[in-house]
N, C-alpha and C positions, 0 to 999 in steps of 0.2 A: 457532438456528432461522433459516432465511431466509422472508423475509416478502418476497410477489410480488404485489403491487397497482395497482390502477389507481381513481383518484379523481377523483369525477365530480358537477359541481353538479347539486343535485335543486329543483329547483321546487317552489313551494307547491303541492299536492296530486299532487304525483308518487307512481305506482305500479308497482313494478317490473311488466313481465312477464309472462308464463305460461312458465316454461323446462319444456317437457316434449318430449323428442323424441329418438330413437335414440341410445343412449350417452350421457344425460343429464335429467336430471329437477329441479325443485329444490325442496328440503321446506320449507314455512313451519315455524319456527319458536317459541318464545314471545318477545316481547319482553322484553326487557333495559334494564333504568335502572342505574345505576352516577354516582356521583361519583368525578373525577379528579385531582389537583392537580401539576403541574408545577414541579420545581425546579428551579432553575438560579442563576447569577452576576449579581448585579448588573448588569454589562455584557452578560449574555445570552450567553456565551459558548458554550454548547453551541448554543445556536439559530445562532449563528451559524457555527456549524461543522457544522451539519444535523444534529447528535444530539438524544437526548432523553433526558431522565429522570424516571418518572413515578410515581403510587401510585395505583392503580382499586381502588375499595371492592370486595371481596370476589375480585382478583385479587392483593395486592401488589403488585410492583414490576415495574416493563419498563424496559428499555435498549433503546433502538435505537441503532442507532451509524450513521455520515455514511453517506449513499447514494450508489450509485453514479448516474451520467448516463444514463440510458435512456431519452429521451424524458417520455412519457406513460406508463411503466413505473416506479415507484418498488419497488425491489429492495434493502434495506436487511438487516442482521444485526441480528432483535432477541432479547435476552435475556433469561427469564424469570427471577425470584428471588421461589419460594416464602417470602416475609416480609411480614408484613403491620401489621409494626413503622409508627411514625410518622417514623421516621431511617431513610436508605438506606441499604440494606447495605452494609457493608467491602467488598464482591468489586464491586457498583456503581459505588463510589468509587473504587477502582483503579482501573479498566475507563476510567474519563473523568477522570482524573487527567492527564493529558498537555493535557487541552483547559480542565480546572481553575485546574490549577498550586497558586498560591497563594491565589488564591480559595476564597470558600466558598460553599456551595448555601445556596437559601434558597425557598421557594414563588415562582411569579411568575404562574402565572395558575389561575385552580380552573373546571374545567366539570362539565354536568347534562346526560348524555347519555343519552337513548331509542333506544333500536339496536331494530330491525327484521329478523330475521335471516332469510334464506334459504340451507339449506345446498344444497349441489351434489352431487349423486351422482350414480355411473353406474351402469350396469344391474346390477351385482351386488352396488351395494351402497354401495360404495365413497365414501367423502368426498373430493371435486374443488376443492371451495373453498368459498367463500361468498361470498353477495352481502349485502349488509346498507344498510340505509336510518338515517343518525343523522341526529334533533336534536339539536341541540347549545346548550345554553346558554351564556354566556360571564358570570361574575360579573363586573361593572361594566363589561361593553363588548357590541356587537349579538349574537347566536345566527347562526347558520346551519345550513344544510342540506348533506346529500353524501350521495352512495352511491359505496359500497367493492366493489368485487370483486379478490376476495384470492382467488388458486390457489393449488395445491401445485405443486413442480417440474416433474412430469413432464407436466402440462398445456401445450400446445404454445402458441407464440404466436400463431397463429392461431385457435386455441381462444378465446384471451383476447379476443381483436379481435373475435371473432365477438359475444362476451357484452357486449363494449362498444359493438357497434354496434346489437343490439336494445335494450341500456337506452338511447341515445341515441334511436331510432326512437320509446323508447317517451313521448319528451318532457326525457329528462335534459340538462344542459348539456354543453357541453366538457370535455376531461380537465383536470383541474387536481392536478397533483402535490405541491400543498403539502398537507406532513402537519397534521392540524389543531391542534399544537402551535403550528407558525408562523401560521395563519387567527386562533385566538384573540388570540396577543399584537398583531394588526394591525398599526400603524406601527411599536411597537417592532423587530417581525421584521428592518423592513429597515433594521439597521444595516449598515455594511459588513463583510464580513470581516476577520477577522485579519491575513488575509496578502493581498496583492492582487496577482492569478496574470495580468493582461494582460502579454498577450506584443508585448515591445517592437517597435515598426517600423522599417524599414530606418536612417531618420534620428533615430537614439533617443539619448539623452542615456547618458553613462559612467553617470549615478545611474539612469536607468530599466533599463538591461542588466544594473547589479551586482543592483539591487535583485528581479529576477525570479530572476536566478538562485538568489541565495538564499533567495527565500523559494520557491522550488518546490521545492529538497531538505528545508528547513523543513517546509513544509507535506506533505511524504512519510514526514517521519522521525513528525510528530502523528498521519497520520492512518494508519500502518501501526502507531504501540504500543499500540490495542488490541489486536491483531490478535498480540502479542507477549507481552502477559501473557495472554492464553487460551491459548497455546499449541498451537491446532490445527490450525494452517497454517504451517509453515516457510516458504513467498513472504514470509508481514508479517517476518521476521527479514531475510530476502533485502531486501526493500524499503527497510529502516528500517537498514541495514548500506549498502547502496548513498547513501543520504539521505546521511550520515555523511561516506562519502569524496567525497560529490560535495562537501562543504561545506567538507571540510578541503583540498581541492584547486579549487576556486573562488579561497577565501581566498587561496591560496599564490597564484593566477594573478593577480588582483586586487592584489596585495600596495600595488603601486608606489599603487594609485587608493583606497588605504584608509588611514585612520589607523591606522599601522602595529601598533602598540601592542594596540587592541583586536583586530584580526587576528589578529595570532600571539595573544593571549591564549584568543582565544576558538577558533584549531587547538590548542594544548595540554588545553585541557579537551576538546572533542571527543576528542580523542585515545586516551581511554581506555573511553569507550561505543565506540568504532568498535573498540577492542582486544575488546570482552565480546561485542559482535555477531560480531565477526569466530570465535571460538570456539566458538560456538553454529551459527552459520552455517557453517563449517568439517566440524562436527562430522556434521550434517543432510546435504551435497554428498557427503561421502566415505560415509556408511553408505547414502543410499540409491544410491548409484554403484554399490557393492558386491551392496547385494543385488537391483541391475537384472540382474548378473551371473549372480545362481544359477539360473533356469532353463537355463542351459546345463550345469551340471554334473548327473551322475549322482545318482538319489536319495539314495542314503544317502551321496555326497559332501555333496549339499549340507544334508543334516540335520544335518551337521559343521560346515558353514561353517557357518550359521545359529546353533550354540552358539558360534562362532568371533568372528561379529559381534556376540557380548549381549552383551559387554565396550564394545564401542563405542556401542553404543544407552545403555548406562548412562553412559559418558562425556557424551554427548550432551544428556540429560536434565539431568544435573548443570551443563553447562554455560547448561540455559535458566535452570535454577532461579536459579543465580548470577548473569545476565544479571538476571529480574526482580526480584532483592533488589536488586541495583545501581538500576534504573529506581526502587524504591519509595523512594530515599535523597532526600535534600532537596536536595543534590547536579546531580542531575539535572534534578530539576524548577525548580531555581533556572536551570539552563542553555537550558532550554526558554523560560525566561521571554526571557534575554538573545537567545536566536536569535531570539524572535518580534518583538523589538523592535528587534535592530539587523539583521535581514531587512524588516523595514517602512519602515529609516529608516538602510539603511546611514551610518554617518560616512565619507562619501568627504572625499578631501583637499581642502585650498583650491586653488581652480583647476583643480579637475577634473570637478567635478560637472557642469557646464552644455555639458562639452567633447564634440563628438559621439564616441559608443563607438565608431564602424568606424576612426576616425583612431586612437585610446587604445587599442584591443583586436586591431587588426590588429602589431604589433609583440609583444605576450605570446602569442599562440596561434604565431609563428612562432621565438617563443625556445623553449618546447615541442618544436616539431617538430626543430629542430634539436639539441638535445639527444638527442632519439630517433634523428635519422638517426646524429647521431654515435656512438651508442651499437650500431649496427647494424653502422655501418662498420668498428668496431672487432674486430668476430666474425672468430674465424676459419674456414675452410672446415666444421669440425664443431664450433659451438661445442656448448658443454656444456651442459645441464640448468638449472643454474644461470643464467648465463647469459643462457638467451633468459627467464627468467622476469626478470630484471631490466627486459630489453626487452618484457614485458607489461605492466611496473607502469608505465615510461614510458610506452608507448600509451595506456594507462588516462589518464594526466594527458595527451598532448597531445586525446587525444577529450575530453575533458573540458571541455581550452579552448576546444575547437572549437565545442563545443556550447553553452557559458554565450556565448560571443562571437557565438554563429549568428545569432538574429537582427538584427544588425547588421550581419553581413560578408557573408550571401544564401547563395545555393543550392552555390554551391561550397563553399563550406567546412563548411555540413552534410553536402555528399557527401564532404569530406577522413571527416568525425566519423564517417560510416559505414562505410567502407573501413577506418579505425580499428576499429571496435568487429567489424569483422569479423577482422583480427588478432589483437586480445586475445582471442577468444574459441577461435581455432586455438592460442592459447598457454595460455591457461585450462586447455585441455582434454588440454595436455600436460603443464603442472602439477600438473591434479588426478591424472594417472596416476602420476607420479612420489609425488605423498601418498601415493595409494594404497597404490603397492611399498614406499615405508618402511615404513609400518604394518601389511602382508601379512606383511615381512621379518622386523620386531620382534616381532609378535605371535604369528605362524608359529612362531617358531622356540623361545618362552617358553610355548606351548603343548606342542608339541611331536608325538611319534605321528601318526597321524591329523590331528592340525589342522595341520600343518606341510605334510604332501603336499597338503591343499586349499589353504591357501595358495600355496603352489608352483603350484597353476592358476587360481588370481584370477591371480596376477601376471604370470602368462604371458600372460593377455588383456588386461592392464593395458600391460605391456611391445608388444602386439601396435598399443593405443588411440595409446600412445605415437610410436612408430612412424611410425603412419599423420599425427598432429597434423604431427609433424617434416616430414613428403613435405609439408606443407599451406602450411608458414608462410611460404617463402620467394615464393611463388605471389602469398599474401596481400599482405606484406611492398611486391612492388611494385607492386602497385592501389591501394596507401598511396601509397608516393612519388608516382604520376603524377598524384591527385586532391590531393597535396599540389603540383607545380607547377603544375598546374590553377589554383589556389588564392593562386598565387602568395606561397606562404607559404616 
């Protein structure tokens, strides 16, 4: 469920309101007491990562997971677990395993809240949200006050704006978007985070440029494996699969400014979560490619492709399942430890850490490039399939460099990483055509009948996608080189 809120300080004797007026009404309610108790890691690890985890008398269990940035909009995924056990549920515990690890939960603050409820309805009826008025008690530290107004989605956001500008008119405070997980624990709340996401300045040290780089793919690969073991979003695979290779090719660019050792050590173990994403993610691109495909074929062709593709949907599946057994291993989560701590505290080498990055990092994004031009140069007038996808995989690592090095090197060499990323993506998209017709080819033809002539016309559009990528790349190819001499790289 997504949870859409806006949180608002209430004054002593504040009172919501009268919301009654065209397309909206709001019912009082009975009031609501409830005890709460909050667990988490010693070091507050989930607070510190914007999640929660929690037990409400007579609701069980909730999970929020990190929110996203909206302003005065907090827009979080929380998760309900009908359990009303005194131990979080196993499916809780996975879910915030990643932000866990090797830690263990433990209570850390308990509250006595009076909830005030108004619900929101429209004129037929309809539930639009709720506004609700809590006291809040805090066991061993002050209580406060707040009012919630929580919509459903389709509530516009000027809707929203409008509801928070009458409870403000009617005496409420400012929007304050901390969840009252973090209000209760007080000073605890403001530890620092985990990982520390300032984006270095032009004059920034080789340790302040190694060090954001990696902990921003860090911090993508954490905060996308929820989003991995639910399984209802293929982007958190996509995300946490890119996390991956951006870390295993950082590493390699960095190499010379790293203690070499723990580097390649720590590309090796990556190496093989990037292999179970990449499978999973693989699987997810080419089935829904395919079945973007089938309104274009005739009905009962494509009634055939569709039994054509269950083969591949169950590949697919198989491959998250084996993806989340891999994540639940000790393995992994051992690895997440070492990413969050040598992303926090890279070991760069002696004599390079204090060394400014654009002097240090201007040299590895242009070994990069040169690799890539050379590998370009080397094509021949039609090169092969093969081929130009080698010269995807290079683009992928010089944008790469470009971009861990960018804030250091300025504006040109962010536009080199963009004219890049627009390459790999005319090569991407010739690659995945080429997957495609494998699997049209092989599975066409082991079917056979009828699935074999549907086959034969995915491929032909596939073959058409192809084509077109090809007319594309070479176009690409030189707005690469010229934001690369731009670049002076």
């Amino acid at each position: 469920m997504r949870e859409r809120e806006v949180k608002l300080a209430a004054p002593p004797g504040f009172v919501p309101p009268a919301f009654d007026e065209p397309g909206m009404r709001a019912v009082p309610q009975q009031p609501r007491e409830y005890d709460t108790v909050y667990v988490d890691t010693p070091d507050l690890r989930l607070a510190r990562w914007r999640c929660s985890l929690r037990h409400r008398s007579g609701e069980g269990w909730t999970l929020k997971l990190p929110s996203e940035d909206e302003g005065d909009v907090l827009e979080r995924d929380e998760i309900l677990f009908e359990d009303d056990s005194v131990v979080p549920p196993a499916r809780a515990l996975d879910l915030v395993s990643a932000f866990v690890r090797q830690e263990s939960l433990e209570p850390v603050v308990r509250l006595h809240t009076v909830r005030r409820p108004l619900q929101l309805m429209n004129d037929a009826g309809r539930p639009l949200g709720e506004i609700v008025l809590d006291d809040v008690a805090v066991e061993g530290a002050p209580g406060f006050r707040e009012v919630e107004v929580e919509v459903q989605p389709e509530v516009s956001a000027a809707t929203l704006d409008g509801l928070v500008q009458r409870l403000r008119a009617a005496g409420a405070g400012g929007a304050d978007p901390m969840p009252k997980y973090l209000r209760a624990l007080g000073p605890r709340a403001g530890r620092r985070p985990e990982l520390d996401l300032t984006e270095p300045a032009r004059h920034a040290t080789v340790a302040e440029v190694v060090r954001f780089a990696l902990s921003s793919s860090t911090e993508r690969l954490l905060r996308h494996d929820p989003g991995v073991r639910l399984g209802t979003d293929p982007e958190a695979v996509h995300q946490a699969r890119v996390a991956t290779r951006r870390l295993r090719s950082d590493l390699k660019t960095f190499l010379s400014l790293l203690d070499a050792d723990w580097a390649q050590g720590l590309r090796r173990d990556l190496r093989w979560v990037a292999r179970q994403l990449g499978v999973a993610r693989d699987a997810d691109v080419l089935l829904d490619r395919l079945r973007g495909r089938l309104p274009d074929l005739r009905e009962d062709d494509r009634a055939r492709a569709i039994e054509l593709l269950a083969e591949l949907s169950w590949s697919g599946d198989r491959a998250r399942q084996d993806l989340v057994t891999a994540m639940r291993g000790r393995p992994y989560l051992l690895l997440l430890d070492r990413l969050v701590e040598g992303s926090s505290a890279p070991p760069i080498a002696a004599a390079q850490s204090d060394r400014p990055a654009a002097e240090a990092t201007q040299p590895l994004v242009s070994r990069q490039w040169r690799r890539l031009r050379a590998s370009v140069e080397a094509l021949g007038p039609e090169p092969a399939d093969s081929e130009l996808h080698e010269v995807r995989i290079e683009t992928k690592r010089a944008r790469y460099a470009a971009e861990a090095a960018g804030p250091a090197l300025g504006k040109r060499v962010r536009r080199f990483a963009k004219r890049a990323a627009t390459l790999q993506d005319v090569l991407g998209e010739l690659q995945d055509s080429v997957v495609a017709r494998r699997w049209l080819r092989k599975h066409g033809i082991e079917a056979g009948g009828s699935f074999a002539y549907v086959a034969g016309e995915l491929s032909a559009a596939e073959e058409r996608a192809g084509r077109q990528a090809r007319a594309q790349w070479q176009r690409a190819w030189n707005r690469m080189a010229k934001a690369a001499r731009k670049a002076d790289l």
